[in-house]
N, CA, C and O atoms as a GROMACS GRO file, in nm:
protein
  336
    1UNK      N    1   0.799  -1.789   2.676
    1UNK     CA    2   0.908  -1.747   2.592
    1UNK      C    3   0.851  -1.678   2.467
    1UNK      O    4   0.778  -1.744   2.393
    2UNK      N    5   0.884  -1.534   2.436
    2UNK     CA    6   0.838  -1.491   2.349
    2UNK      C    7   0.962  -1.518   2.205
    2UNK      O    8   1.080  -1.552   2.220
    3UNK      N    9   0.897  -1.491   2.082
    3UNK     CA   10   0.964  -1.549   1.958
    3UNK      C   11   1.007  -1.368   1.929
    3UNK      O   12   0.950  -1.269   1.976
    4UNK      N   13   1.105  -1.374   1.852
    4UNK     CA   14   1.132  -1.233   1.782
    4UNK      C   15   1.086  -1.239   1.662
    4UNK      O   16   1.144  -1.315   1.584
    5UNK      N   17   0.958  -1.152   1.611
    5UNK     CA   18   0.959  -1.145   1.476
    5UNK      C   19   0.999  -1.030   1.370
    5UNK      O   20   1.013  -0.912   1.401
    6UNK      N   21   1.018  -1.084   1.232
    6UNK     CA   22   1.060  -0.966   1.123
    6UNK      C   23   1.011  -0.894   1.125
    6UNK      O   24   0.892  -0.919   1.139
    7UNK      N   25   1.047  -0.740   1.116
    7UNK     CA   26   0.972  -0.640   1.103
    7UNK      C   27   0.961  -0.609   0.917
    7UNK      O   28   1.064  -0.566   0.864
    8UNK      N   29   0.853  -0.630   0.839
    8UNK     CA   30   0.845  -0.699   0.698
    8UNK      C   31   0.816  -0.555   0.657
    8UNK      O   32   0.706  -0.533   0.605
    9UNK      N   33   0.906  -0.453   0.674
    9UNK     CA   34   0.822  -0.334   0.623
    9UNK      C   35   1.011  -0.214   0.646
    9UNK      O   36   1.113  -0.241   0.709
   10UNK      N   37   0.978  -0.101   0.568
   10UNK     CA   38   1.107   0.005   0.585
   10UNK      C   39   1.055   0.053   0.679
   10UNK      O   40   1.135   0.078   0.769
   11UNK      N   41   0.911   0.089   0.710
   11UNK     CA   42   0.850   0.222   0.792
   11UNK      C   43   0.767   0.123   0.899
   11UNK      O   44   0.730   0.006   0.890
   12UNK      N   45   0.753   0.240   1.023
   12UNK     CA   46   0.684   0.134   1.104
   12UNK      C   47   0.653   0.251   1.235
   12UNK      O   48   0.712   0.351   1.275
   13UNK      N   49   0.549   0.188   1.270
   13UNK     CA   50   0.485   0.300   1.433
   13UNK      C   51   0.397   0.201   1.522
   13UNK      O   52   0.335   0.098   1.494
   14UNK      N   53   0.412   0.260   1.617
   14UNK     CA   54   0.309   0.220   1.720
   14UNK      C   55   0.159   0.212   1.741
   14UNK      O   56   0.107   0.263   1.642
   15UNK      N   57   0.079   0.177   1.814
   15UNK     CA   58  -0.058   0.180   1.820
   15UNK      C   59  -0.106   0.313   1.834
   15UNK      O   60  -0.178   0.373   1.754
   16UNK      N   61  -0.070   0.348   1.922
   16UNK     CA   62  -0.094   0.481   2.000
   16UNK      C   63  -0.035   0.589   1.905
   16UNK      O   64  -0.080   0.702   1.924
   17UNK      N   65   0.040   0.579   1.826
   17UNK     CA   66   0.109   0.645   1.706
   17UNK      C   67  -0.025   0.662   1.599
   17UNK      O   68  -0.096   0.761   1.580
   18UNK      N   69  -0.029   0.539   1.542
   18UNK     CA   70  -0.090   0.503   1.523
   18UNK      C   71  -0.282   0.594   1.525
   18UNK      O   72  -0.328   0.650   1.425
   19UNK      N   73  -0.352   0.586   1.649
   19UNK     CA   74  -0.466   0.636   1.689
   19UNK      C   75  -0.449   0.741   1.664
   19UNK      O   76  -0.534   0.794   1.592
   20UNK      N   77  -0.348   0.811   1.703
   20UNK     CA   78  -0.344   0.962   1.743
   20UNK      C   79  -0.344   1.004   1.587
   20UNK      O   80  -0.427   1.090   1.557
   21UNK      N   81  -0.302   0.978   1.533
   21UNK     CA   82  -0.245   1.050   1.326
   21UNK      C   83  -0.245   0.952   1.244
   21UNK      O   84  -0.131   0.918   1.211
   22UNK      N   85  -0.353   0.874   1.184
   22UNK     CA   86  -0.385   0.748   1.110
   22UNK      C   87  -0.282   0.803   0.991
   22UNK      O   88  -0.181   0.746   0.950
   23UNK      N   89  -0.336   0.930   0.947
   23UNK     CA   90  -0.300   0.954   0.825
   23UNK      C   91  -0.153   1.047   0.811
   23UNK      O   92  -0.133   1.127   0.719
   24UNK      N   93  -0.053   1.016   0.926
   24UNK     CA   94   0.047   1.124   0.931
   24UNK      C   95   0.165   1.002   0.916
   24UNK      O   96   0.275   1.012   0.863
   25UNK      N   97   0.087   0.858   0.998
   25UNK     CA   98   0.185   0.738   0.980
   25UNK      C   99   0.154   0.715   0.860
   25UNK      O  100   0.269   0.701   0.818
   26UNK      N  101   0.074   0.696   0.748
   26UNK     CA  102   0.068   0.627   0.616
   26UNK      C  103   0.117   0.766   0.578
   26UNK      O  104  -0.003   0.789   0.588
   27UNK      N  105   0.163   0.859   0.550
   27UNK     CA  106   0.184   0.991   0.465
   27UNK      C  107   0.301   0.946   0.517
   27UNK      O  108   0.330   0.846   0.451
   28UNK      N  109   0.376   0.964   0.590
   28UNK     CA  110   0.549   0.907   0.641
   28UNK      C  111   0.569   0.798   0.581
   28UNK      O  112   0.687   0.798   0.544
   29UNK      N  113   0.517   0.706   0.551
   29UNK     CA  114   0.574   0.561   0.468
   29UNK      C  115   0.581   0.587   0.336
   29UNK      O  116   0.634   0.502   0.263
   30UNK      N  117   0.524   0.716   0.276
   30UNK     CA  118   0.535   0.740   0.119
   30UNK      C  119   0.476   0.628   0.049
   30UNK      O  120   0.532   0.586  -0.052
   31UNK      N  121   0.358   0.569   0.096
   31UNK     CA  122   0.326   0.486  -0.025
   31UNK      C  123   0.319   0.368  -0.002
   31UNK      O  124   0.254   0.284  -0.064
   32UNK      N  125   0.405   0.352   0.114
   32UNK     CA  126   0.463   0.201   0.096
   32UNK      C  127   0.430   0.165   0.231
   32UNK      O  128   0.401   0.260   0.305
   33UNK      N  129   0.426   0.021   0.291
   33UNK     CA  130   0.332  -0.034   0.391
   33UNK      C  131   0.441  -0.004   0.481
   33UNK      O  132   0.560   0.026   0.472
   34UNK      N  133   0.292  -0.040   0.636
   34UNK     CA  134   0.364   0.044   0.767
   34UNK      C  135   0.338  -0.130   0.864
   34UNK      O  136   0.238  -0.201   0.854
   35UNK      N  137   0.458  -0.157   0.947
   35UNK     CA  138   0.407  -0.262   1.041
   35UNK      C  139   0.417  -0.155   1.163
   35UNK      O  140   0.500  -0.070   1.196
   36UNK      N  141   0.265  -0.212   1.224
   36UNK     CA  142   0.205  -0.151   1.302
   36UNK      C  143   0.217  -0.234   1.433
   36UNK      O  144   0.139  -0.326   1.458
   37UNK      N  145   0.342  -0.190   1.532
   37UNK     CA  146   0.382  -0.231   1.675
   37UNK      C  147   0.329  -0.226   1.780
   37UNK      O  148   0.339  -0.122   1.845
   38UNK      N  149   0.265  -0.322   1.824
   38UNK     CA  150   0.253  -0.308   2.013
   38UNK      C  151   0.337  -0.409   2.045
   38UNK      O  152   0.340  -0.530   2.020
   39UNK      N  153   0.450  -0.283   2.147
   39UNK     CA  154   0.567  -0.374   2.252
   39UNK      C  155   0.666  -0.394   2.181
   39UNK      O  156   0.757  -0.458   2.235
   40UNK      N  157   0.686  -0.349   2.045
   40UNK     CA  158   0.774  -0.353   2.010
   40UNK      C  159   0.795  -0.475   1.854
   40UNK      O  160   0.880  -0.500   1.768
   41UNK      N  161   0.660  -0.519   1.892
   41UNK     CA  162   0.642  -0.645   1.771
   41UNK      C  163   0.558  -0.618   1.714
   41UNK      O  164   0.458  -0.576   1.772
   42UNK      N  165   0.560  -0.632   1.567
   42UNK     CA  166   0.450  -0.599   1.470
   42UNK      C  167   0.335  -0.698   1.492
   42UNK      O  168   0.353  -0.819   1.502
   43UNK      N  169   0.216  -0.639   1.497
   43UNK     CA  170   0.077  -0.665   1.513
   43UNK      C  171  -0.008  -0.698   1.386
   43UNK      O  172  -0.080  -0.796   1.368
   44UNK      N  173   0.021  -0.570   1.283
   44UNK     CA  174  -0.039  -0.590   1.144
   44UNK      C  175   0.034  -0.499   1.082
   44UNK      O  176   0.114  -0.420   1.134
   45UNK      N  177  -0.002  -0.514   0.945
   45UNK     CA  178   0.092  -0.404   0.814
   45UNK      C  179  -0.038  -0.312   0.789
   45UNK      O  180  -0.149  -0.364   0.775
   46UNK      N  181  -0.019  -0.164   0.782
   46UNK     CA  182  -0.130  -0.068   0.732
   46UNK      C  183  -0.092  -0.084   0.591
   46UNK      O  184   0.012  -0.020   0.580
   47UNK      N  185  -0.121  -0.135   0.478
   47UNK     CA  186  -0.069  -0.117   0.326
   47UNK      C  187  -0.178  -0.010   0.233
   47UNK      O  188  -0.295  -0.036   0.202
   48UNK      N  189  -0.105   0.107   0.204
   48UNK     CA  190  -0.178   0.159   0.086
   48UNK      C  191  -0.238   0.090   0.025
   48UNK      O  192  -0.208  -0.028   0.005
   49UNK      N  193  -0.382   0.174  -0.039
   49UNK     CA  194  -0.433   0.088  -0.146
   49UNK      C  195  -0.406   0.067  -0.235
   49UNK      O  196  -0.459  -0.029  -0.291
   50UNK      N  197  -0.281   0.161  -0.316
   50UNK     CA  198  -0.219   0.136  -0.410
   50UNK      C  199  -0.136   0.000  -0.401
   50UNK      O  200  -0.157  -0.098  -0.471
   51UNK      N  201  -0.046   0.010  -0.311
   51UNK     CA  202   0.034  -0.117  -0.292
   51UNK      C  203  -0.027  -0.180  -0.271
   51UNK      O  204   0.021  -0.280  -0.324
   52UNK      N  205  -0.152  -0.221  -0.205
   52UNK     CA  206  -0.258  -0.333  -0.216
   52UNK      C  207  -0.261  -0.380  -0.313
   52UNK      O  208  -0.199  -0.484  -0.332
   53UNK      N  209  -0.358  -0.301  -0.443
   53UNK     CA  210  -0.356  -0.325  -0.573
   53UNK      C  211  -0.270  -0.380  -0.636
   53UNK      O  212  -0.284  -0.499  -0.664
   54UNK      N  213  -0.144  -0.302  -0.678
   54UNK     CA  214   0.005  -0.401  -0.681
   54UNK      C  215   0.018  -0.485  -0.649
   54UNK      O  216   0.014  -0.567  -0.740
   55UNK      N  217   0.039  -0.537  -0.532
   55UNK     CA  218   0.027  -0.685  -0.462
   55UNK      C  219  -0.061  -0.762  -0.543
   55UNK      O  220  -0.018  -0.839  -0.629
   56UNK      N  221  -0.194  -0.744  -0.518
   56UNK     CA  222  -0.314  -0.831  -0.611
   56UNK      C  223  -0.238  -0.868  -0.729
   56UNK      O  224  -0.194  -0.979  -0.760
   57UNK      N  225  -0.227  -0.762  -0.789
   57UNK     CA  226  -0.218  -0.790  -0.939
   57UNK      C  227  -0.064  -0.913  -0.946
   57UNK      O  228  -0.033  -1.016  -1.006
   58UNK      N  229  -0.016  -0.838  -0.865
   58UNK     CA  230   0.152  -0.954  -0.825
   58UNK      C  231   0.114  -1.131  -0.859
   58UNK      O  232   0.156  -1.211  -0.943
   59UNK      N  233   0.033  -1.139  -0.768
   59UNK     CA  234  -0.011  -1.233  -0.737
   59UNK      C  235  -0.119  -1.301  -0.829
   59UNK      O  236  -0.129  -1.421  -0.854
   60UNK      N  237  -0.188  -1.211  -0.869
   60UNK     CA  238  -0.287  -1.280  -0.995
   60UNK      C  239  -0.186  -1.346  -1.141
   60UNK      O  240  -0.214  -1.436  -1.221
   61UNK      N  241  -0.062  -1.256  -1.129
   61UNK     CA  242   0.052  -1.277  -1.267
   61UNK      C  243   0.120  -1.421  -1.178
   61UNK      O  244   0.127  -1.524  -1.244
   62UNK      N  245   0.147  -1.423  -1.094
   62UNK     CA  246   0.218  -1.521  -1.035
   62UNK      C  247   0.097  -1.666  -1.054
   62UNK      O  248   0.149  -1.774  -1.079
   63UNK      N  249  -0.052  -1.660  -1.040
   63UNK     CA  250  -0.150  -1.738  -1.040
   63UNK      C  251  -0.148  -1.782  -1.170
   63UNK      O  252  -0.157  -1.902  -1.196
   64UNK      N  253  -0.137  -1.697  -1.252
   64UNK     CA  254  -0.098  -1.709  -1.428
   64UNK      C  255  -0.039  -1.807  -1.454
   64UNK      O  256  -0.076  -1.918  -1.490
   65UNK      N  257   0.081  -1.755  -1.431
   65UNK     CA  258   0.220  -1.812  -1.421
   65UNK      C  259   0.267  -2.003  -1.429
   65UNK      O  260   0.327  -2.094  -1.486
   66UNK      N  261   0.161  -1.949  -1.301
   66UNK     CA  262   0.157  -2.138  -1.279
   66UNK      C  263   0.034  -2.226  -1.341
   66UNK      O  264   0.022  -2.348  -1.352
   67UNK      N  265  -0.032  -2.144  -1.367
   67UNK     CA  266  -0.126  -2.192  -1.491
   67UNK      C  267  -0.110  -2.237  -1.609
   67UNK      O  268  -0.162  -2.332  -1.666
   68UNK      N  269  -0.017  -2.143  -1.650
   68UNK     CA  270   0.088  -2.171  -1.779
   68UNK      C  271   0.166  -2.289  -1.781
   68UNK      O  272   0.170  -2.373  -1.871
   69UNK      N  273   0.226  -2.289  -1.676
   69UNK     CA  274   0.326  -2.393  -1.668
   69UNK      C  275   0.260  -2.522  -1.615
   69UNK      O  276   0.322  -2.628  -1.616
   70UNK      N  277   0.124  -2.511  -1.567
   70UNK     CA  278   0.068  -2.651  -1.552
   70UNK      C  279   0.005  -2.733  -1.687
   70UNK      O  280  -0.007  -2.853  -1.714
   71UNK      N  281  -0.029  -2.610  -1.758
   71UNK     CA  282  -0.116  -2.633  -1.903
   71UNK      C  283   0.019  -2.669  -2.030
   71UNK      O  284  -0.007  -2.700  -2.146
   72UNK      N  285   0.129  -2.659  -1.986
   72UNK     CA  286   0.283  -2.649  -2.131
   72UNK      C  287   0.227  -2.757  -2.143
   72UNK      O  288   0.140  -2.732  -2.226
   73UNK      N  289   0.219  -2.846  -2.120
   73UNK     CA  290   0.264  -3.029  -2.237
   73UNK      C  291   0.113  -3.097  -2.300
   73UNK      O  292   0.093  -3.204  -2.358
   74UNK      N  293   0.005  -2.972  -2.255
   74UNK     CA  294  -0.099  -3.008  -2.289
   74UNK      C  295  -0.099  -2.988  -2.453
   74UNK      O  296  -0.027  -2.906  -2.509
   75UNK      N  297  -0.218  -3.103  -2.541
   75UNK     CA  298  -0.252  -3.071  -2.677
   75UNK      C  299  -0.294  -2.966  -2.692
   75UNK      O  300  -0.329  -2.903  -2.593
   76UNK      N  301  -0.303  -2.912  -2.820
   76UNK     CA  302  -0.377  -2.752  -2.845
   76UNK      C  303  -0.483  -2.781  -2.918
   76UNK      O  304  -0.466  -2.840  -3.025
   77UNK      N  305  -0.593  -2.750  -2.881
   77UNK     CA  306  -0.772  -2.728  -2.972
   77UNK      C  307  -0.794  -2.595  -3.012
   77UNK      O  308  -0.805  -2.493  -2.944
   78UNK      N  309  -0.798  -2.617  -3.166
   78UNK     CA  310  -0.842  -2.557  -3.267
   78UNK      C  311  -0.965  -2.506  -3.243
   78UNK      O  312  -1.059  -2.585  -3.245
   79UNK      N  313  -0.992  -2.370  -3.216
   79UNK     CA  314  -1.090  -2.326  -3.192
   79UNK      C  315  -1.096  -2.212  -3.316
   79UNK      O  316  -1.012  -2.127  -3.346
   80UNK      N  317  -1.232  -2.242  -3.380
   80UNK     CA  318  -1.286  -2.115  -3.497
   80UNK      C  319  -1.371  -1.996  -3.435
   80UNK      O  320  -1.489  -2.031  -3.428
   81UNK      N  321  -1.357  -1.898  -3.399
   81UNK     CA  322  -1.393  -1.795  -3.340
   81UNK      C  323  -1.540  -1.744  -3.385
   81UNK      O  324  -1.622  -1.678  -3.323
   82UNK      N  325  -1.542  -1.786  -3.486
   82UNK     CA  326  -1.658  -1.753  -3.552
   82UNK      C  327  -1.801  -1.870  -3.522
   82UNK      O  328  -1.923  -1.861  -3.533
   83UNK      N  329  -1.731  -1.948  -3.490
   83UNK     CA  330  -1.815  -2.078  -3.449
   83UNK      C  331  -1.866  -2.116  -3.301
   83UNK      O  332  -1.928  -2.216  -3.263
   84UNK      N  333  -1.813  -1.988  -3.220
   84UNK     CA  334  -1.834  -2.002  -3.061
   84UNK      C  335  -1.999  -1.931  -3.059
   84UNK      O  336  -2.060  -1.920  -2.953
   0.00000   0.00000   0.00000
């Protein structure tokens, strides 16, 4: 029994799509990531490196984030800058 999965993307092509014009499927997505189909089910996402980057950084602010909020109820140390 096969499962149906999300297709997690606006743009999207085949393998063989795919082989034939690497760079004609990422130039058609404008930027933005491609899930890449065999049979009809996505296999992997091609993601720009830009949107790569983006992502990272997403995720490093989100890593923050919860850093922050693990450190709130902690005391604060007085640190003299001049003394490091």
């Amino acid at each position: 029994m096969s499962t149906t999965l999300p297709i997690l993307a606006d743009a999207s092509a085949g393998i063989s799509e795919l082989k034939k014009n690497p760079m004609a499927v990422i130039n058609h997505a404008e930027g933005t990531p491609v899930a890449i189909l065999n049979r009809n089910r996505p296999v992997f996402y091609a993601v720009p490196a830009a949107a790569w980057e983006a992502l990272l950084d997403k995720l490093e602010d989100l890593e923050l984030a919860a850093l922050v909020r693990e450190r709130e109820g902690e005391a604060e140390i007085e640190v003299n800058i001049n003394e490091l």
